[in-house]
N, C-alpha and C positions, 0 to 999 in steps of 0.2 A: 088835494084831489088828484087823481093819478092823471087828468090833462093840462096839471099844472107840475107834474110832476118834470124837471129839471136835469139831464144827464151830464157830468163834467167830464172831459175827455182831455187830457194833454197831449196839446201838439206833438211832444215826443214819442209817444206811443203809436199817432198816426203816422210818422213817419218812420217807425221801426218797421210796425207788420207791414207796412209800405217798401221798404227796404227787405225786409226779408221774402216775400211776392216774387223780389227779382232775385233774390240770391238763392232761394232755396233749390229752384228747378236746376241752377248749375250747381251746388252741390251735391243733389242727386248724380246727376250726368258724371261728375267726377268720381263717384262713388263707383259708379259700374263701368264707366266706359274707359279710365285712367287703372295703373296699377297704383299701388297703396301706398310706395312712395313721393310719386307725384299729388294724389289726392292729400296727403299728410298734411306737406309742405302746400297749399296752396289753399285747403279747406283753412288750414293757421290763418294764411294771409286774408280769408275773406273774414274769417272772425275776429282780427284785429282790428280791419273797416269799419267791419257794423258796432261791436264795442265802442269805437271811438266817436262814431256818429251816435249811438244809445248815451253815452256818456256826455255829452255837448249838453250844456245848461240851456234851456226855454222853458222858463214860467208858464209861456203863453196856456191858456186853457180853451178850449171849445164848446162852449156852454147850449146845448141846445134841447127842445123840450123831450121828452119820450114818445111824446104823442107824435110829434115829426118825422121821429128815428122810427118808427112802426109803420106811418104814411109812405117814409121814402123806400123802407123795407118791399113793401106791398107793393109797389110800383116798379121795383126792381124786379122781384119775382114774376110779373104777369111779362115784363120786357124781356126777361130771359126766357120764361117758357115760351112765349111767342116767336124766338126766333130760332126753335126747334133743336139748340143745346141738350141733351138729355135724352132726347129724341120723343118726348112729350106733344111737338106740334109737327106740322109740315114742314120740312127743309128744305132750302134751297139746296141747289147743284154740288154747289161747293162743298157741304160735308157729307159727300160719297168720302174723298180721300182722308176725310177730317176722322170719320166713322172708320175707316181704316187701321189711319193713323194711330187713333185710341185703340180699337182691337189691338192690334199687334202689341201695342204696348202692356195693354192687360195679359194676353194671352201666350205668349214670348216670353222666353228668359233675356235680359238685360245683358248685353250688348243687343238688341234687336237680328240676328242673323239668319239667312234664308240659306236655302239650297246653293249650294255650287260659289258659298262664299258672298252670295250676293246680302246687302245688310239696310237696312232703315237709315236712309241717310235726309235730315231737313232740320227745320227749326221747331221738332216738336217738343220743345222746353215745356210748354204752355201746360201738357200733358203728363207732364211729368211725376209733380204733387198729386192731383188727385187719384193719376194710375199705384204711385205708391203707396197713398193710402188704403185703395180700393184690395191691395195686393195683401196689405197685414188684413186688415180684416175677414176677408177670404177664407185665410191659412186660422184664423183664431174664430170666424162663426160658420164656416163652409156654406154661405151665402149663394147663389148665383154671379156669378164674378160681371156678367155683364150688363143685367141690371145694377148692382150696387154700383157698381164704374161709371154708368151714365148720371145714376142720384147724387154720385158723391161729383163728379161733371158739373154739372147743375146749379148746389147748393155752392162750390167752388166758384163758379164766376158769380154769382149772387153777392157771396163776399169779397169777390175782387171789384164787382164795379162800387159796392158801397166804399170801401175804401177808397177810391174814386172820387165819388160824390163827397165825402170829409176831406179830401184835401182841395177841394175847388170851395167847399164852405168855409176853409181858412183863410179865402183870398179877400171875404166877403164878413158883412155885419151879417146874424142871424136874424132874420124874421120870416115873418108866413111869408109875406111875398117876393123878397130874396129866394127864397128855397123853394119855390113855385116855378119862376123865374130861372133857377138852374135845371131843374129837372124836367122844362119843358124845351129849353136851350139842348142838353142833353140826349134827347131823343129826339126832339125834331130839327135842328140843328141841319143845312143844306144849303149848296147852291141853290139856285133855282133855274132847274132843269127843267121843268113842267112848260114854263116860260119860252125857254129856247128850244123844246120839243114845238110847241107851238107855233113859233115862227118858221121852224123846219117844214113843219106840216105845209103849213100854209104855202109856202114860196115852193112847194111842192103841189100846191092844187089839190093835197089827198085828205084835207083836212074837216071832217065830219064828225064830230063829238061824239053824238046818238048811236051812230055805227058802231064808232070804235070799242065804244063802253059794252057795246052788247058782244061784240066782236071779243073782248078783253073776256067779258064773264065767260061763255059759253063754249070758247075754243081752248087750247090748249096754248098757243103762238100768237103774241100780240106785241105790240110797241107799247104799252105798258104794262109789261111784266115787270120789267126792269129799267125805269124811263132813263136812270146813268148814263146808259149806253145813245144817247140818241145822237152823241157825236163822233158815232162810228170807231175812233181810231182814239176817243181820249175820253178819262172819267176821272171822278173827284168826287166820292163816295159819301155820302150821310153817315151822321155816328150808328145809325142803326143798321143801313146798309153795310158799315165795315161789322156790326155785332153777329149780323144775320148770314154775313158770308164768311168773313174771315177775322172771327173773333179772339182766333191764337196770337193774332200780328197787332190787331187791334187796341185791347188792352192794357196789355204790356206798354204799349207807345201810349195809349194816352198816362198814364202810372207815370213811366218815367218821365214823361214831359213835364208835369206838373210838377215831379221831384226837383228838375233841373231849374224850372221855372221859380220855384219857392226858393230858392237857395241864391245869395245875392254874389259867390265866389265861386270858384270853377275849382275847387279840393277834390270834389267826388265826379265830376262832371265825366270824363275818360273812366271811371267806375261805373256810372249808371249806363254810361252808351256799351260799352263792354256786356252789361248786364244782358241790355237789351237786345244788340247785336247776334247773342244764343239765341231769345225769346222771339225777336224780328230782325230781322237783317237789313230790309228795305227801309223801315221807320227807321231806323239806328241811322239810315246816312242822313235821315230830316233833322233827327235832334241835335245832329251836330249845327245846324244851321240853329237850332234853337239857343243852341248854349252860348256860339259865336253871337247872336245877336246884345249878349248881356255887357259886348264890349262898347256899346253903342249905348245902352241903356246907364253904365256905370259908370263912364269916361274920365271920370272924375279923380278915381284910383286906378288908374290904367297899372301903374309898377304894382299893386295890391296884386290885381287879380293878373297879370304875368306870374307874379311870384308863385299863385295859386296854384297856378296850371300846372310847375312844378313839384307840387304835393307828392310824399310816397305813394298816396292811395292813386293818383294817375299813373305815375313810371310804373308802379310794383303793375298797373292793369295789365301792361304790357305782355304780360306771362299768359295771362287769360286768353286776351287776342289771340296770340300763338296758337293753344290749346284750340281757341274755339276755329280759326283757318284753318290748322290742319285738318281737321274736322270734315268740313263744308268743303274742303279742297277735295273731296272723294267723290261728291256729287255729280251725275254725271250729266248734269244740264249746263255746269260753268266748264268742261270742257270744251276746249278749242281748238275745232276743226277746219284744214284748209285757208282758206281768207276771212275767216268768220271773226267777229269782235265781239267780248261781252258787252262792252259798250257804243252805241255809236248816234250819231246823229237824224234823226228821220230825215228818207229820201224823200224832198221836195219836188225833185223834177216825175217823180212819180204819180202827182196829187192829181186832181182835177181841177174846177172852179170849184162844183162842191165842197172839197176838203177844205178849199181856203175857208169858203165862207163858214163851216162850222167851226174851221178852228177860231176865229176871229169872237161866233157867237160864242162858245168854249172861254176863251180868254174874257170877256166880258160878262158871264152871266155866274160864273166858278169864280173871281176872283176880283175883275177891276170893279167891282158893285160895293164890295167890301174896302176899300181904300178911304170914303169919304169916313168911315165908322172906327178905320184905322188912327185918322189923322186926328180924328176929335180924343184921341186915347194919349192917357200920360204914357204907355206904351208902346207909342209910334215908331219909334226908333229902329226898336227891338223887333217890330210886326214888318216893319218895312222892309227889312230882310227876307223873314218869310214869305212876304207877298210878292219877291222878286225871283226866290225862288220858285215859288208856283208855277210864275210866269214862262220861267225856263224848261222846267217837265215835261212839258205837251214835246218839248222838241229833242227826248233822250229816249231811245229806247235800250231794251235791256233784251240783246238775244236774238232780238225781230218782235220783242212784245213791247206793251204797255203795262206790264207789271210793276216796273221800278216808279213810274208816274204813279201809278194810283195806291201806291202803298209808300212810298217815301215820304209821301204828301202829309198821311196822318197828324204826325206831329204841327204840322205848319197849319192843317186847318182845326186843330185841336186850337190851338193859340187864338186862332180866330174867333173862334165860338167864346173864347175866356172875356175876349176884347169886349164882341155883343154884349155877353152877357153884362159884365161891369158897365157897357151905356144902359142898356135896360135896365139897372140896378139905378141907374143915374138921370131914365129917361127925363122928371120934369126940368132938372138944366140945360136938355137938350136943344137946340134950334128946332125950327117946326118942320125944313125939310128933312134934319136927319131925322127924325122921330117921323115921319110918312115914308122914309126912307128902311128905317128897321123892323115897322110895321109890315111892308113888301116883303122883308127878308124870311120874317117869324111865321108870317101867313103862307106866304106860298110858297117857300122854301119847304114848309111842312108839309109838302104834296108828294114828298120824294120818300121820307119816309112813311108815309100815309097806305102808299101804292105797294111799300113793303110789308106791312103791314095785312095789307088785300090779298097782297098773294096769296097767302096761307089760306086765308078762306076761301079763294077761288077754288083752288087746287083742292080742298076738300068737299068742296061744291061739284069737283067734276069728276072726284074719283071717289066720294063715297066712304073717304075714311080720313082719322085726323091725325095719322102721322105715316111717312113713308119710310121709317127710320131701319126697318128691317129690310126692307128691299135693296137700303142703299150698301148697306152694311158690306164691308169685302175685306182684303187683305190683300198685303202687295208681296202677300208668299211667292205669286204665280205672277207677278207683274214686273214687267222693264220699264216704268214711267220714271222718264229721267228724273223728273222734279223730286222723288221721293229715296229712289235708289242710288248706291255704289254699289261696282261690279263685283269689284272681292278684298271685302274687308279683313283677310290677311296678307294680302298683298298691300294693301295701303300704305303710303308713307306714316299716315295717323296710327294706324297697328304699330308699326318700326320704332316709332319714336315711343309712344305713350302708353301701349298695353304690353 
């Protein structure tokens, strides 16, 4: 019967189109943005990578029912329309430039270049595949370029988190409630913020429920729009919150975490962060903590995986890096001006009493909550790493912002969510406090993306329509937002060297 019907999937294959996810977007970029002897020579060297990792022997198979793969289908699709990809629902703030982003890339010839020299400068790899697919089709059905661009947007992360979701079912036995289990982890997956908003309220005296909720539906501006924020100066974002705002950085980081994480040697490990590094820049500094933690985790073969690290497929990355700094070195938000630091320490003698106490709630309710759920894991080692860099974040800023904290992070609270989920997987060996413990985590942890979730129908609630995806829509033809732009992409050192 077709709900007993059975799909077979080889490991290997997951882990190709999983591999090619990250390679293809830089071989496009090489394609247009490199001249033809450099794309030659280095498109060679990424097709000798993936060859050799397509090539690598695993039996292993992934057996799982149809009926499942159609469930988890379905569940992806309402999760992506919901978070107004395609521009199907209400969007958050954050894709004005994302909408941008993708215009220009639809509607631009490749190099992206503006007036007076000025050029698309950021990490929009993400963008990449589906604007060139959206671009052939175009030119061979004369479509409307910007709906099909958003459908093909769309159906493109659909397939990128299910891919996603098969390499976290490789970590795991298949059953109904294993896979229940991940794909409630998955989306609901949080600190708990709700928590430490609450405490905030309260030691604030402004704390009235009933108000607030009517206060939230009916107005425009409320503290739970976006409850992340309710420590002022530091966040640690939901899987969905990273889906719903910054789903180009998002993905990619969690893809290659799981790549690095499945893989028990460090051959490719400097390949996937390279990958990722185009795709996200910020996640790419967390995965390096990911990868280093597998020294802890393997100890055993320590000259093994040295030897590893020395692989061609790391050294040759090197070439990549180059390409992709030059790159990013045009940007003109990492320039530095006067006494300015891309990097530096938060000013403490700055703070208040307030700041202390939130950062303290922040460091407890984001991170030290999850320690007792680390230690009960054969992955402790490995986690305990990431949980120390967590800890460090809140106190790095990038520029004067909080950017590099709430997106470097990804990778390290992806790990996390992997840890829960394998106790949830494991709950009845559990002790009874950790198990009232993960209980806390799953329940009200899910309030943060829940509130995300709300948004969208608020804001439909109070403007009368269910997508705002035209109004946001713009182009950074006529814009100097540093984040986005270089000044003059023939003057570049990146021009000089590679086009």
């Amino acid at each position: 019967m077709f709900k007993d019907k059975t799909i077979k999937i080889e490991h290997k294959t997951i882990d190709t189109i999983s591999l090619l996810l990250l390679e293809t977007p830089l071989l496009i970029f090489l394609f247009y943005w490199t001249n033809p002897y450099i794309f030659f020579i280095l498109t060679g060297i990424i097709l000798n990578f993936h060859y050799y990792q397509w090539k690598k022997e695993n039996g292993k198979i992934l057996e799982i029912k149809l009926l499942y793969i159609i469930v988890i289908i379905s569940i992806i699709l309402i999760w992506v329309f919901w978070s107004g990809i395609g521009g199907y629902f209400f969007q958050s703030s954050d894709h004005g430039a994302r909408n941008a982003i993708y215009n220009d890339l639809l509607h631009f010839e490749w190099p992206v270049i503006y007036e007076k020299g000025r050029y698309l400068n950021y990490y929009f790899g993400y963008w990449l595949l589906p604007a060139f697919i959206t671009k052939l089709i175009i030119k061979l059905f004369l479509w409307d370029i910007l709906k099909t661009g958003e459908f093909i947007l769309y159906v493109y992360t659909v397939i990128y988190i299910l891919i996603i979701v098969f390499q976290i079912l490789k970590r795991f036995t298949i059953t109904k409630r294993n896979i229940t289990i991940i794909i409630y982890s998955l989306i609901f997956f949080s600190g708990l913020d709700s928590c430490a908003l609450i405490i905030k309220l309260i030691l604030k005296g402004e704390f009235n429920i009933l108000n607030e909720l009517v206060n939230w539906w009916n107005y425009d501006e409320s503290i739970f729009n976006h409850i992340e924020w309710w420590a002022n100066h530091w966040q640690y974002s939901s899987n969905t919150t990273q889906l719903f705002w910054v789903f180009n950085q998002a993905l990619p980081a969690w893809l290659a975490t799981l790549i690095v994480l499945n893989r028990e040697d460090f051959k490719q490990d400097l390949y996937i962060g390279v990958l990722t590094l185009f795709l996200a820049p910020f996640p790419a500094c967390g995965l390096i903590i990911i990868s280093a933690g597998k020294f802890l985790l393997y100890k055993n073969s320590l000259k093994k995986q040295i030897y590893s690290i020395l692989s061609k497929e790391n050294i040759l990355s090197i070439l990549f890096l180059i390409v992709i700094c030059l790159f990013y070195i045009g940007n003109s938000r990492i320039k530095i001006e006067n006494e300015q630091k891309l990097f530096s320490i938060i000013s403490f003698h700055s703070f208040e009493v307030k700041d202390y106490i939130l950062l303290i709630l922040h460091l407890i309710f984001e991170i030290l909550l999850f320690i007792p759920i680390v230690k009960n894991s054969k992955h402790k080692k490995q986690t305990y790493l990431s949980v120390i860099y967590l800890l460090v974040l809140p106190f790095i800023n990038f520029k004067g912002s909080y950017d590099f904290q709430m997106r470097s992070s990804i990778p390290e609270l992806f790990l996390i969510m992997l840890i829960l989920i394998e106790q949830l997987i494991d709950f009845k060996n559990c002790s009874k406090n950790m198990k009232k413990l993960m209980l806390v985590i799953i329940i009200f942890g899910a309030i943060t993306p829940i509130v995300e979730f709300a948004r969208g129908i608020k804001y439909i609630h109070l403007y009368k329509k269910t997508s705002n995806f035209y109004e946001m829509l713009s182009s950074f033809s006529d814009s100097e937002d540093k984040n986005f732009i270089g000044k003059n992409f023939y003057e570049s050192e990146y021009y000089k060297i590679l086009k």
